[in-house]
N, C-alpha and C positions, 0 to 999 in steps of 0.2 A: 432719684425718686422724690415727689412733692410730699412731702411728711404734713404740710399744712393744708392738703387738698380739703375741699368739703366732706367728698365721703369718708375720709379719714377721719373727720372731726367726730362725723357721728359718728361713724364706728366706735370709737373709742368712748365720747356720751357715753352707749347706747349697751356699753360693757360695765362702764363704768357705774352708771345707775341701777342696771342688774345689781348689781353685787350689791350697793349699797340700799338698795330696798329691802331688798334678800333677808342682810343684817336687821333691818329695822324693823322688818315681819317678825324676826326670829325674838328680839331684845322685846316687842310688845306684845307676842305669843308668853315670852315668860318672866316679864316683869307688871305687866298691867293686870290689873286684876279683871277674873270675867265676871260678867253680868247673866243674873239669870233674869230670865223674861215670858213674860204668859203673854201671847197674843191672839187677836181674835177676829174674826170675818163675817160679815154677812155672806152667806150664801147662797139664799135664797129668801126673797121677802115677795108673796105673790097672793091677789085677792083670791077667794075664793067663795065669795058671797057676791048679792046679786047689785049690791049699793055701788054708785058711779063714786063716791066717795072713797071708794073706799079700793077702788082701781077700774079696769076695765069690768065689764059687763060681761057674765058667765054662765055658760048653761049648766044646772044643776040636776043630780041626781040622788035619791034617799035622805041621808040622815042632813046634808045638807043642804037639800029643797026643804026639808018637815020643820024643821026647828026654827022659830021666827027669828032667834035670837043672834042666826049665824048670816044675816041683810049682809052686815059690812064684816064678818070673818075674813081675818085673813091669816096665812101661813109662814113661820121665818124658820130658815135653819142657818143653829149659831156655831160656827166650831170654832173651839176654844182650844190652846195648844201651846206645847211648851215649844219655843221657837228660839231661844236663848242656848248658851253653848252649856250650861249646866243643868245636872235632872234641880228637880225640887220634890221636898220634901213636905208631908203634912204640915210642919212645926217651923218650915218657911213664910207659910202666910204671919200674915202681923196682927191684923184685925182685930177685933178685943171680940166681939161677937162669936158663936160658937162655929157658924160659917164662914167660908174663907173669901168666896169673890160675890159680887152683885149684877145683875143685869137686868138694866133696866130699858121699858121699851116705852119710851115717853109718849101719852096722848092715847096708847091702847091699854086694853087690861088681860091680863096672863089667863085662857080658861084650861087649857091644858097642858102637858110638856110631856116628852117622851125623848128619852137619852139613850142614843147609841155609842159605841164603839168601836174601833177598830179590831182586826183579827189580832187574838195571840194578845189583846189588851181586856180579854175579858173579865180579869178581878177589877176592874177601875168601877165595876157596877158594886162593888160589897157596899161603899161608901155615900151612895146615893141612897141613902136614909134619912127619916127623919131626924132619929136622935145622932146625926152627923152635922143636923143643920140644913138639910136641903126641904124648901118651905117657897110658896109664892104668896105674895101678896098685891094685889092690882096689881102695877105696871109694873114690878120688881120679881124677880126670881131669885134665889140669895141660893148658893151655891155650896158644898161643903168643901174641906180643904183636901183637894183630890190628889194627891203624889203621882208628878208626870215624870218619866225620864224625858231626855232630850229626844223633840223630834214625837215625842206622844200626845195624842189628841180625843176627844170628845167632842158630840156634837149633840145638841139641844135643836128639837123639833116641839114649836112651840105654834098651840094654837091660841090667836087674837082676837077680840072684838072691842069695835067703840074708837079705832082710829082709819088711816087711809094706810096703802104700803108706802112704804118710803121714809116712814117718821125715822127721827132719833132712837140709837142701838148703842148703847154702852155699857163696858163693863167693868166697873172697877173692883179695887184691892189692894190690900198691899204685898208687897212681896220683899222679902230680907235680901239685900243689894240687888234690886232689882224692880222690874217696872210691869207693868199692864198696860199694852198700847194695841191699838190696833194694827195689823199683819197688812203685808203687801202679797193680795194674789199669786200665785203659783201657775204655772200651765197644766197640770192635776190634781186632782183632788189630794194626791197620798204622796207626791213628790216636794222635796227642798230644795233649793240653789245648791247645787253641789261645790261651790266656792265662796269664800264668804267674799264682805264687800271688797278689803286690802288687796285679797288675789285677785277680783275685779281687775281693779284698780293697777295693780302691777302691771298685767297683761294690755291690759290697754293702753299705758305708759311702751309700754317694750315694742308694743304692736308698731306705734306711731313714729319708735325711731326707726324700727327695722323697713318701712313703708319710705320713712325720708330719706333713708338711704339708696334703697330701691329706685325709689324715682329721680334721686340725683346720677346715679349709675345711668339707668335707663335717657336720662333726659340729655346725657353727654355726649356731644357728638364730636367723635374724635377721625371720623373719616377715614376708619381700618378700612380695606379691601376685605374682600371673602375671602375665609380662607382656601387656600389652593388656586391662587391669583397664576395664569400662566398667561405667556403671551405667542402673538403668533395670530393665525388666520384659521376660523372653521368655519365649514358650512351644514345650517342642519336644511332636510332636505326631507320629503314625504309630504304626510298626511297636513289634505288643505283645512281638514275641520281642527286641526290643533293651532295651525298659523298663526293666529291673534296669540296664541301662547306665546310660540316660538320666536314672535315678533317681539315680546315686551322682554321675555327672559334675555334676549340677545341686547335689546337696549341699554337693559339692566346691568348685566356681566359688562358689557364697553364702560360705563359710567365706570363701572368700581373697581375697574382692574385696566388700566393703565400699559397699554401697547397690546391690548386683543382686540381682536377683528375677529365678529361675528356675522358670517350674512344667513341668509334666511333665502331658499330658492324652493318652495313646495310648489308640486305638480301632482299629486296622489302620492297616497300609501306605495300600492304597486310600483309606479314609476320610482318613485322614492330608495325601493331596495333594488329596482334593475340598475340603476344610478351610482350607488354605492358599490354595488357587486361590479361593474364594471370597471368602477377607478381603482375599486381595489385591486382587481387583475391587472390593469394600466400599469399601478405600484411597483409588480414584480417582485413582492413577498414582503412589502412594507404597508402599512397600515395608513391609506390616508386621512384627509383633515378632514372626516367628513363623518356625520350620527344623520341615520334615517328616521324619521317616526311615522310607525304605522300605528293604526288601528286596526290592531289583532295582529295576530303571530305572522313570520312571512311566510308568503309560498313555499312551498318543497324546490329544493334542487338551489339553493345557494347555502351548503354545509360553513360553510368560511366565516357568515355573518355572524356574530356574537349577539348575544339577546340580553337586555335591561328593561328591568320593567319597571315603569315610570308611574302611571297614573291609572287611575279607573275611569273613564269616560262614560257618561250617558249622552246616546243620542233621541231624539223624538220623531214621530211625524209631525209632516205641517201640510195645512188645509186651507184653499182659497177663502176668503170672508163671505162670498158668495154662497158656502154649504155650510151650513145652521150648524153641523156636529160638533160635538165636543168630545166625544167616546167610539170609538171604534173596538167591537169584539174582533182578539186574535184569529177568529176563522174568517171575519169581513173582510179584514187586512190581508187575508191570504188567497179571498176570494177575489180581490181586486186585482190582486198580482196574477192571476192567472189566467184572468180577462173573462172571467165569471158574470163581476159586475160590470153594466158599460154606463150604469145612469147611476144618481144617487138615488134618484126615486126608488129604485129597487132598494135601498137601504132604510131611508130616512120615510117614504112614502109619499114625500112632499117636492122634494126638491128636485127638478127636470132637469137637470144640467147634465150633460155628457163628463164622464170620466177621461181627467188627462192625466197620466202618469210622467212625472218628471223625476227623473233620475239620473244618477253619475255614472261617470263613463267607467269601462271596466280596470282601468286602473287605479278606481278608490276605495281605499280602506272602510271609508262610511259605507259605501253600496254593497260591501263583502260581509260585514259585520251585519249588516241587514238582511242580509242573503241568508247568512249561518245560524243569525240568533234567534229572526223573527219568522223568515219564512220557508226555512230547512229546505229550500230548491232554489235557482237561478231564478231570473226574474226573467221575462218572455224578451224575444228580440225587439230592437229598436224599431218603431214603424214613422216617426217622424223626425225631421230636421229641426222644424220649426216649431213645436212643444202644439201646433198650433191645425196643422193637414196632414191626414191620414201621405204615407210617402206610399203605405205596401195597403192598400185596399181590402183584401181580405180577411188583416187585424182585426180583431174583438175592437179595442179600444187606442186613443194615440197615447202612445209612450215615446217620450225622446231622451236622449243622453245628454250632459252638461259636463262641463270640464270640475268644476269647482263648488263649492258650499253657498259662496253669494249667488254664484248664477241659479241656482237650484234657486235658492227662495227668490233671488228676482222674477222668475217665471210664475212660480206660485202664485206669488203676490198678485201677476199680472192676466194669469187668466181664471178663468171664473169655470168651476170644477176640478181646477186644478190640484193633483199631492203630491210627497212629496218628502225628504227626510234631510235631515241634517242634527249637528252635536247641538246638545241642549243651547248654550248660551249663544248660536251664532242667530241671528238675524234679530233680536231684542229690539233694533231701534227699526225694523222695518214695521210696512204699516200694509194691509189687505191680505193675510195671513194669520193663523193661530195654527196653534199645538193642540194635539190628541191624546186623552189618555188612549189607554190598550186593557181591556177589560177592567176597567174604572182605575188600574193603576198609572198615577200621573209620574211623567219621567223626573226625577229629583235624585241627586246627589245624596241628599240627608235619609233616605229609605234603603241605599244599596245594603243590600244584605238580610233586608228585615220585608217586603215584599216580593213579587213575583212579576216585578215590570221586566222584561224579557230583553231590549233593545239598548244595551251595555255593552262595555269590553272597555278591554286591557291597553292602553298605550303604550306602545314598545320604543325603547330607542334601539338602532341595531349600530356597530362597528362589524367593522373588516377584521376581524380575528382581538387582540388583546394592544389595544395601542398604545405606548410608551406612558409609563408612568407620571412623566415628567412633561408631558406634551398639552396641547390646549385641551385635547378632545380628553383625554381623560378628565384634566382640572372642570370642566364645562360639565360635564356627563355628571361626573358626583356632586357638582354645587346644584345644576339643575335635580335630581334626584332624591340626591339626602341632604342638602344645605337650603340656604337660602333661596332658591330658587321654588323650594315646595308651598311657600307664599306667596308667589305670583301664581302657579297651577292650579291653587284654592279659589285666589283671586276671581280665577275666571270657568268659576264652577267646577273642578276635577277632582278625584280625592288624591292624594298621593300617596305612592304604594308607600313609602317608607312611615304612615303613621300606624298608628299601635291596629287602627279596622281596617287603614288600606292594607295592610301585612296579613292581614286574616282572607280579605277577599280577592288578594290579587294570589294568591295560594289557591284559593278554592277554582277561582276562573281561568288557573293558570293550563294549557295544555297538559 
């Protein structure tokens, strides 16, 4: 072991300085002596008369329209407050005078003052009397010697005339080991720093080693493999809207794990579990190297297939650039589907372009999960080859079938009334195409759970029964799942089942 590693160092810093600040909190909590402290705030300094002098310009009502004398009036409110670690006493002030503090508000003169309280501090008013000392004179207010506990306040509502807002606001006095200074704002009126500055100061010491540790951990690149590195050959196989996945995750797994061989053969969902289920019978009761991925659960009549549930998928429509929409209501989407509509003009009222229906062939996941989520029936038969001439003449509208996700948006792109479906993230970098909400809800990742976009599902990975513990397909299966693999599935827009909301909705959407 490197005992002189970096992160060593600090760790041990970073223990080390704990402790000894710890101690030095503790020795100057009870050998320094405290200070008691009166401090004070403007809170409020605002015109209220009609003088530019004396602030903005103000519209007036009653007593202070009528009165000539209220032109440059203006209004301050002063809270005055024990903010020191110890109460104070009457017999703390120092002052030779029979009052205890001064406040003086330079370049105005004092014509009224009115002193509140806090709740449950209502005796602190016995003391605001005269023969205590509390008296104004011009610019001065002289205060009596008021006994705060710690963290107790008064505030002084004082009315001015004869300067502008903003002038000079101070208050002095003296106070027995201790001071009158002005206070540093609070983010409430009636709240304190619940730490004082040392614990500040601690914490943000400890923060910074705990931080440099972290990031020399993190920043170390020691070129572990994932764990459950196995080696050997797999093929994953199915669903073409997840491939850009299944593409980078297999890249990924060869890079860090050192004698695997990952290929990637997707042809559809469907074809994907006939594929599996077949090698697996080929096997003769052995499990082979092979994980399907569908979008959505697989057909009936393969009991064998084992079921993982990997990710949450949103798919979208997509629409020729040629047709203005941006929103499709669930019943238009279901109206097209069933050769209802044949123009968009029927939709939009604008736009004359014939309806062409481009869709996947019936061994894909994306076209089943469209089938089931959005449009609760089959979608009508194929009537053209060519996305482009009616094949069967008496069709409503031309619908054709495509083998794959790119070819689907390729066609879209390409003719003009063309729509159409695929997973959220696939066609991004193409161009003569856009996406639809479905009753103004747009398809997105970050909303599963919390709206009512309808055209989602589950990513399955499927095995042939329980494959060897020790084999590629297992190690592959749980690094793709629950390891390192569920950052590339983010990556490229998925949730995966294993975080704390994928675990809640792939429950809820589960069969």
């Amino acid at each position: 072991m490197e005992w002189l590693s970096p992160e060593n160092v600090v760790a041990v810093t970073t223990a080390l300085l704990g402790v000894l600040v710890s101690c030095g909190v503790l020795w100057y909590e009870r050998r320094v002596p405290r200070r008691r402290r009166i401090g004070y705030r403007v809170q409020m300094d605002t015109a209220i008369g009609s003088s530019v002098r004396a602030g903005r310009p103000n519209f007036r009502l009653g007593l202070f329209n009528e009165a000539p004398e209220m032109a440059d009036a203006t209004l301050v409110l002063l809270r005055i407050e024990n903010d020191g670690s110890q109460s104070i006493a009457g017999d703390d002030y120092t002052g030779r005078e029979i009052h205890g503090l001064s406040a003086e508000f330079t370049g105005r003169t004092v014509r009224a003052i009115a002193v509140t309280q806090p709740r449950g501090a209502e005796h602190l008013m016995d003391h605001f009397t005269a023969a205590a000392g509390m008296r104004h004179s011009g610019a001065v207010i002289h205060l009596p010697r008021v006994p705060l506990n710690q963290g107790q306040h008064f505030k002084l509502l004082v009315l001015l005339t004869g300067g502008p807002v903003g002038g000079d606001i101070t208050v002095t006095g003296g106070i027995r080991d201790g001071d009158v200074l002005p206070n540093r704002a609070v983010p409430t009126d009636e709240r304190l720093p619940l730490f004082s500055r040392a614990a500040r100061l601690v914490t943000v010491l400890l923060t910074v080693c705990v931080v440099t540790l972290a990031s020399i951990i993190v920043a170390r690149d020691d070129d572990r493999p994932p764990m459950g590195c196995a080696t050997g050959t797999v093929t994953l196989t199915g669903s073409t809207a997840f491939e850009p996945v299944l593409t980078e995750l297999a890249e990924k797994y060869e890079k860090d794990c050192a004698g695997s061989s990952v290929e990637v053969d997707a042809h559809g969902s469907t074809a994907g579990i006939r594929a599996l289920a077949d090698a697996g019978a080929a096997a003769k009761g052995g499990s082979p190297a092979m994980i399907a991925l569908s979008d959505g659960p697989k057909p009936g009549g393969h009991p064998a297939l084992r079921e993982h549930r990997v990710a949450v998928s949103v798919f979208t429509l997509v629409v020729n650039d040629a047709v203005p929409l941006r929103d499709l209501s669930l019943e238009d989407v279901r109206r097209l589907y069933r050769g209802e509509i044949t123009d968009w003009r029927q939709i939009d009222g604008v736009t004359g372009l014939p309806v062409r229906l481009v869709s996947r062939d019936a061994n894909s996941g994306t076209r089943e999960v469209f089938q089931r989520r959005v449009l609760h029936r089959n979608e009508p038969a194929s009537s053209s080859r060519d996305c482009v001439t009616k094949d069967d003449p008496e069709a409503p509208v031309v619908r054709c079938e495509l083998d794959g996700t790119r070819q689907v948006l390729a066609a879209v792109a390409a003719h003009e009334g063309a729509i159409g479906y695929s997973e959220l993230r696939a066609g991004d970098d193409l161009k003569g195409l856009h996406r639809l909400t479905i009753d103004g809800d747009a398809p997105s990742v970050d909303t599963i759970g919390t709206g009512d976009y309808p055209y989602r599902e589950i990513e399955y990975a499927y095995t042939y029964g329980r494959p060897p513990a020790d084999s590629l397909v297992s190690a592959f299966l749980a690094w793709m799942s629950r390891g390192g693999g569920q950052d590339v599935i983010t990556t490229h827009g998925h949730l995966p089942c294993a975080t704390p909301r994928g675990l809640r909705i792939c429950g809820e959407d589960g069969p």
